[in-house]
N, C-alpha and C positions, 0 to 999 in steps of 0.2 A: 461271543469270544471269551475264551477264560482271561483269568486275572496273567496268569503264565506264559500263554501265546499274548496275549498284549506288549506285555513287556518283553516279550522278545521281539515282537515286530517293531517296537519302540527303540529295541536298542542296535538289530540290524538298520532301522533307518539312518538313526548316528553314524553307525560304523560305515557307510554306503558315502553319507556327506564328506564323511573326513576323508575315504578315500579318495574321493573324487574332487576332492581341495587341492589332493595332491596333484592332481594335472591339471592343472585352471586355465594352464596355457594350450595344451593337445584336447580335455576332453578321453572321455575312456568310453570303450564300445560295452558294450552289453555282454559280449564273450569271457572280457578282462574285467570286468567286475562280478559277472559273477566264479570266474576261477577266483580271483583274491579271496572270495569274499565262501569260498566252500561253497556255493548253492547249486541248486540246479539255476537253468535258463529261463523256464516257466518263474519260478519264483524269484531268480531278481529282477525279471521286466515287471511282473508284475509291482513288485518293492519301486522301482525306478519309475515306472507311470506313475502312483499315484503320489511321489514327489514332483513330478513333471506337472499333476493336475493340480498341489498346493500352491506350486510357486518356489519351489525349492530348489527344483533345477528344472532347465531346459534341454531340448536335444536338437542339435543343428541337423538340417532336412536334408542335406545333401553328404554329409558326413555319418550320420547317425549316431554321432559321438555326444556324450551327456558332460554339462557342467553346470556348475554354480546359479540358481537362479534368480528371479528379480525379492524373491522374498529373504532372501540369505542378507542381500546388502541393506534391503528394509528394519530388517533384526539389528543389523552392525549399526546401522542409523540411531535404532533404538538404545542400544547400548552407549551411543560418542555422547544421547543426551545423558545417559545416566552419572558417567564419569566427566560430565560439566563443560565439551567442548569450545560450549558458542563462551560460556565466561573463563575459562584457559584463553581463549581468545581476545577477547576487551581489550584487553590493553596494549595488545600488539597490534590491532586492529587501526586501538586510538592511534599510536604512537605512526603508525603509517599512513594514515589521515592526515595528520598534523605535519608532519614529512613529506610528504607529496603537495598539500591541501586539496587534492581529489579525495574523493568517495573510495574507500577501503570494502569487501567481501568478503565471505566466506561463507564457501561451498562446501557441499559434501554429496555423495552420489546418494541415489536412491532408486534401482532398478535399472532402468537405459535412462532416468532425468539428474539431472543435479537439479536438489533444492539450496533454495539461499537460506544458510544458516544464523548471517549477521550482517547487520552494515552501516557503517560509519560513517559520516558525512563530515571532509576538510573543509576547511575556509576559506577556499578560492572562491572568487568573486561569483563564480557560475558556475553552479552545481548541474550535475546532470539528471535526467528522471532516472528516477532510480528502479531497479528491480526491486518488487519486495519480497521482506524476509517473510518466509515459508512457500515464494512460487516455486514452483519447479517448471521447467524445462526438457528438453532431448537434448541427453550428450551433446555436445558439439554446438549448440545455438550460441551460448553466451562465453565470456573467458573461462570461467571458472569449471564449464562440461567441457570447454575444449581443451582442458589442462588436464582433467581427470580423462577426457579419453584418448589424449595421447602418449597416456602412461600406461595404456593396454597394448598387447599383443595384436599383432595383424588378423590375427583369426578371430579376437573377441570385438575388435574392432567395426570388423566385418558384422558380426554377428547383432552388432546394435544397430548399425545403422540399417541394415535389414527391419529391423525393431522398430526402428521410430520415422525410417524414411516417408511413410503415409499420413506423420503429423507436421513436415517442417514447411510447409509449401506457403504456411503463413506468416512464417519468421521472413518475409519480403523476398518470397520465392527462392528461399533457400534447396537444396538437394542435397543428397548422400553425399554425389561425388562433390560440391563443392567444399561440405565438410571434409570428406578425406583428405581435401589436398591440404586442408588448414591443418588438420592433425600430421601428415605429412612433414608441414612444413616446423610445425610445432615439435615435432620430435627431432627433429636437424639443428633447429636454432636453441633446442632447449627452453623454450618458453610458447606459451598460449596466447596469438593476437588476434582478435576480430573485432569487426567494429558494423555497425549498423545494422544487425540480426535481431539480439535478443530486446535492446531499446533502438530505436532510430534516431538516428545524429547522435549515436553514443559507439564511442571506441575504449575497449578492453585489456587490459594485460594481465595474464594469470600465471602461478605457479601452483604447481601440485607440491600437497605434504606429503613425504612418502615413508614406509616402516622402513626398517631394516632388514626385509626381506623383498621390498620394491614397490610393495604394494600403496598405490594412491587411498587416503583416507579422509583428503579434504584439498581443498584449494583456495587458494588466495588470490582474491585478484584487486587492481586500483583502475575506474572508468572516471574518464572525461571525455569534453563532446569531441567530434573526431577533429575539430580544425585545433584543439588543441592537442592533443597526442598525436603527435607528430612523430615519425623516425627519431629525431631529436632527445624527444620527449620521451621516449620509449626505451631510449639506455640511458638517460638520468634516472626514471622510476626503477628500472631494473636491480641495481646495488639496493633500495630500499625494501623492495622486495624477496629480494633472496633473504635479504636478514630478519626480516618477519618471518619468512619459512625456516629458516633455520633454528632460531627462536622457539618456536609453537612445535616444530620437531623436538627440541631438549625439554620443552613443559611437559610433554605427551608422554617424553620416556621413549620417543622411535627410535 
């Protein structure tokens, strides 16, 4: 391949992603990507497979529509380490540790898992096991995937738990649909609650950080064991929590 056609195929692949950013929520067909994009059909499925085969994007089976893939948000990962996330975070972290005395998180997505980015341990008399920093998870097991994926659309939603439904059977026979209905219910109440999935005798509450274009780019959650997080408990931690997001949103520049 010349030096020429490389760099054109390098820079139709950009111009392919950015478009296709553009619908993150619909998904664009092969027809509509290649009219944007000038090409024949031959040549943008081709261009569009083998982002499909890197990890760049996906194409849902039943729609044939292409969007964003699990290596787009792996790269975004890469970059929240570069511009210092988990330490923009410390001290908001601490500060809600100390504030609650449960166990403070932070999450951030990476493909269909949220990894644990950080985490803080309060001084309540009984801490909970904690998840550790760098597991990752499927969307929806722990608070902090179920904040980040009820800050998706119903189609991408869909489209993960398709994804991960063949590994959740171990989070104490977890399913798709039980996740939907927490994400569900998480998108009505405005916050992420699960308890006994991702640790056992551990209950959850998360909030998603989000841009100014909507987009979730991390999550905050505070876990104790579940006979302590109570209903009760659960709108005392909330006002702490919002202001920790809110916070880590004005450090970030969202």
């Amino acid at each position: 391949m010349s030096k020429t056609l490389g760099a054109q195929t390098i820079t139709r692949a950009v111009r392919a992603l950015k478009l296709i950013s553009l619908h993150t929520h619909t998904g664009m067909r092969l027809v509509d990507v290649a009219h944007n994009m000038q090409l024949q059909r031959p040549t943008a499925h081709r261009l569009l497979k083998a982002l499909v085969l890197e990890g760049m994007l996906i194409q849902n089976a039943a729609t044939r529509r292409y969007t964003l893939g699990p290596l787009v948000f792996e790269l975004d990962l890469a970059s929240a380490h570069q511009f210092n996330l988990r330490d923009i975070a410390a001290p908001i972290l601490e500060e809600l540790a100390d504030s609650t005395g449960d166990t403070s998180f932070l999450f951030v997505r990476s493909g269909n898992d949220a990894v644990c980015l950080s985490r803080i341990q309060g001084k309540y008399q009984i801490q909970t096991p904690a998840v550790p920093v760098g597991s990752r998870q499927p969307l929806g097991v722990s608070a902090g995937g179920l904040a980040l994926l009820s800050s998706l659309d119903d189609l991408e939603v869909s489209q993960v738990l398709d994804a991960v439904a063949p590994r959740l059977s171990v989070y104490g026979n977890l399913d798709a649909e039980e996740i939907r209905r927490h994400c569900a219910r998480a998108q009505k109440v405005g916050y992420a609650l699960i308890g006994n999935r991702a640790v056992p005798g551990v209950r959850a509450l998360g909030l998603p950080v989000k841009s100014s274009a909507g987009t979730a780019v991390a999550a905050v959650t505070v876990a104790a064991t579940q006979t302590r997080m109570t209903e009760k408990r659960v709108a005392e931690i909330l006002p702490f929590l919002s202001k920790a997001v809110q916070e880590l949103t004005r450090l970030l520049g969202l």
